[in-house]
N, C-alpha and C positions, 0 to 999 in steps of 0.2 A: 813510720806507719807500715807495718805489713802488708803485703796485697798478694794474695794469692795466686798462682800461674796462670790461673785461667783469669782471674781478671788483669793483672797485665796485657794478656794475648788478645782482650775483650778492647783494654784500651788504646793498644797498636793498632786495630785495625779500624779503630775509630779516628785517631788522627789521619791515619792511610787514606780514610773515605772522605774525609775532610777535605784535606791536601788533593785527590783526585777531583772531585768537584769543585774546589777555585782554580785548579790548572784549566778546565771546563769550559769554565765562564772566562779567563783570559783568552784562553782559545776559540771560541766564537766568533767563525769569518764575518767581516763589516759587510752589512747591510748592503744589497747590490744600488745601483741608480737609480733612482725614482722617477726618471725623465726617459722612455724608449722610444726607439723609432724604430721602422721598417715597413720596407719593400721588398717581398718575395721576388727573389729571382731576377733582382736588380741590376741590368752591368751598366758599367761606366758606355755615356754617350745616348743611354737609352730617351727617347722621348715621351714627355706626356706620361710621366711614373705620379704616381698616387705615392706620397708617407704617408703615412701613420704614426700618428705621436700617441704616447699615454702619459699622462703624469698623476703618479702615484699620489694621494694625500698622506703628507704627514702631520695633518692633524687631526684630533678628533672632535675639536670646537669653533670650527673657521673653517668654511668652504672656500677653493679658488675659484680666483676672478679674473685672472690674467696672465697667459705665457707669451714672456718678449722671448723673440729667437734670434740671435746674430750670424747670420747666416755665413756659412766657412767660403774660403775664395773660391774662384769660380762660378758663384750662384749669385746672382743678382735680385733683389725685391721684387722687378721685373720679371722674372721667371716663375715666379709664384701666384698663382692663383688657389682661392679657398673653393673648398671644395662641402665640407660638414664640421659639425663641432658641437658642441653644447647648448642647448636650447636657446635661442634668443644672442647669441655670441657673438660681436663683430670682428671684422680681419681689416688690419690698416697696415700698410706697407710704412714702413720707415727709411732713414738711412741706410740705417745696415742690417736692416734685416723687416719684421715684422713683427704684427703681434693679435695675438686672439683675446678676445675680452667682453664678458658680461654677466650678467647677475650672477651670485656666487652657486656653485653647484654645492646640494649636499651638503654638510659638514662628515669628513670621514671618505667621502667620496672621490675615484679620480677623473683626472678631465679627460676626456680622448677627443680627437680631430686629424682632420685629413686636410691635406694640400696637395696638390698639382706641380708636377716640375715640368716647364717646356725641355731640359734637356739636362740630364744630369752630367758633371762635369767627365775627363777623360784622367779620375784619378782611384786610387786604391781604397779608401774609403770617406768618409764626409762626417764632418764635429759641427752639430748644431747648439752651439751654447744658448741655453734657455736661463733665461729668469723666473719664478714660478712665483706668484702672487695671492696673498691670500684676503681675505676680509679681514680689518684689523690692523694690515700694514704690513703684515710679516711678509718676506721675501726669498726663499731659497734661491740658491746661484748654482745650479747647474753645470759649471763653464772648463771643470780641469781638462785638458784633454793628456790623452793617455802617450805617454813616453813610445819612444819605437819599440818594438819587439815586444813590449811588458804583455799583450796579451798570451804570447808565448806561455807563461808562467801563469799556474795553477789557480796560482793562489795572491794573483797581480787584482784578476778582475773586479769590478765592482765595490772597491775603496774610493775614500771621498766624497768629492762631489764632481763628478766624472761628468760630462756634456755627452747626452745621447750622440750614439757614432754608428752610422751606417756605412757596413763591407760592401763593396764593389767588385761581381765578377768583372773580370778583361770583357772590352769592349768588343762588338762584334765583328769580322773582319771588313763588311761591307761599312758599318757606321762611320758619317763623318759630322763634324762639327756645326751645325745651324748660325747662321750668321746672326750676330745681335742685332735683337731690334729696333727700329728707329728710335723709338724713344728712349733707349737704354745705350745708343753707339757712343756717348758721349761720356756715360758711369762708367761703361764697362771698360773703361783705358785704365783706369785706379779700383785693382779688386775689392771684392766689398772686404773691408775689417783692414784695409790697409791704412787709414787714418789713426791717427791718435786719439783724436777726437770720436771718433765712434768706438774707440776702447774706452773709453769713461773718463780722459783728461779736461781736464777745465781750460777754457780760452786764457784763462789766467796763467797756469803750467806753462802752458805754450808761450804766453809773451816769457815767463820767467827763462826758459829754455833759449830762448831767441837774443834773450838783454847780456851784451858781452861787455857789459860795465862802461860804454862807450857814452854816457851821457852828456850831449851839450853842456850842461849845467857845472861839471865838475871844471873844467877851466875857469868860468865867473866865478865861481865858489876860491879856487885856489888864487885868485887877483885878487879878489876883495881880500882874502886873510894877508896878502902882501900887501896890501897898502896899508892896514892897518898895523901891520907889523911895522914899516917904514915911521907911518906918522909916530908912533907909541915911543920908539927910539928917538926921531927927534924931539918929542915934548920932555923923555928923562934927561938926555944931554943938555936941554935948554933950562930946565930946574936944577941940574946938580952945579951948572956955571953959575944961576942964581946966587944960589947956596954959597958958592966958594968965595961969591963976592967981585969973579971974575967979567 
């Protein structure tokens, strides 16, 4: 079929516009965290810092009801006091961290609140792995934390499901470290997130991890199949002499 030069040139430049519009949409950077945190002018050691969390909604038919946070080492449940949040929303401290929770905000809407830190730790920056909770049961996880250096690079940030991460200026030269508190001298020997168990293993795991195949049982087990091996051997020898007549 014939086609005229101008419609050739009509049809290159239609697949060209094609082809640059799905290169487009492949290229489209992933969606930053849903989960932020921040304290202006934040350094490592400071006391009595306010975060700020937001958590984005990703829905638009389910309101959240509840962010668990696993709080990164050096901060203890202890060190956290609630400070605001979402109408009617309560704050309960847990093992390894905490959690904010109550009636569902919104559908579409995000959650924001504030915490208190008695001391922020003496490090480069802090990964608060949240879990974000909606009505309904859905649960976002929050919790990658970002590789070294990868903020370096351009085009690292805000893939996955990356755990809100607050930068720490250097600490001040006069600041020193606040003694834990009494009620805390005793956690604070094992940092919070150092367990297994507050990373989401089952006590089950753990016995399975611990069982080095040593069980009492396997000796009874291995005697009873030799006696019955023994007797089984005597009763064929004593039929086959039957047999022979002997």
């Amino acid at each position: 079929m014939y086609r005229s030069p101008r419609a050739r040139t009509a049809r290159r430049f239609a697949v060209i516009a094609t082809a640059i519009a799905a290169a487009s949409v492949v290229a489209v950077p992933p969606a930053a965290a849903h989960v932020e945190v921040e304290a202006k002018g934040a350094r490592a050691l400071d006391q009595n810092v306010t975060l700020s969390f937001n958590a984005e909604s990703e829905s638009a038919d389910a309101g959240i009801t509840k962010l668990e946070v696993i709080l990164p080492q050096g901060l203890s449940p202890r060190d956290i006091t609630y400070k605001d949040g979402p109408r009617n929303w309560k704050f309960v401290r847990s093992e390894r961290g905490y959690a904010v929770s109550g009636p569902a905000v919104p559908a579409g809407k995000d959650a924001a609140y504030s915490v208190t830190v008695r001391q922020l730790p003496d490090v480069e920056s802090l990964a608060f792995k949240t879990l974000q909770s909606y009505e309904g049961g859905r649960t976002d996880r929050w919790i990658e934390l970002e590789k070294p250096g990868e903020h370096d690079h351009a085009d690292a940030g805000g893939h996955g499901n990356q755990a809100p991460t607050l930068e720490l200026k250097p600490a001040a030269a006069d600041a020193t470290p606040l003694s834990p508190s009494p009620s805390e001298s005793k956690t604070s020997a094992a940092p919070s997130g150092s367990s297994t168990t507050a990373e989401g293993s089952t006590g089950a795991e753990q016995a399975e991890e611990k069982d080095d195949g040593s069980s009492p049982a396997i000796p009874l087990i291995l005697a009873a199949a030799g006696i019955v091996v023994v007797v089984g051997s005597g009763l064929w020898w004593r039929k086959r002499r039957t047999a022979s007549g002997g």
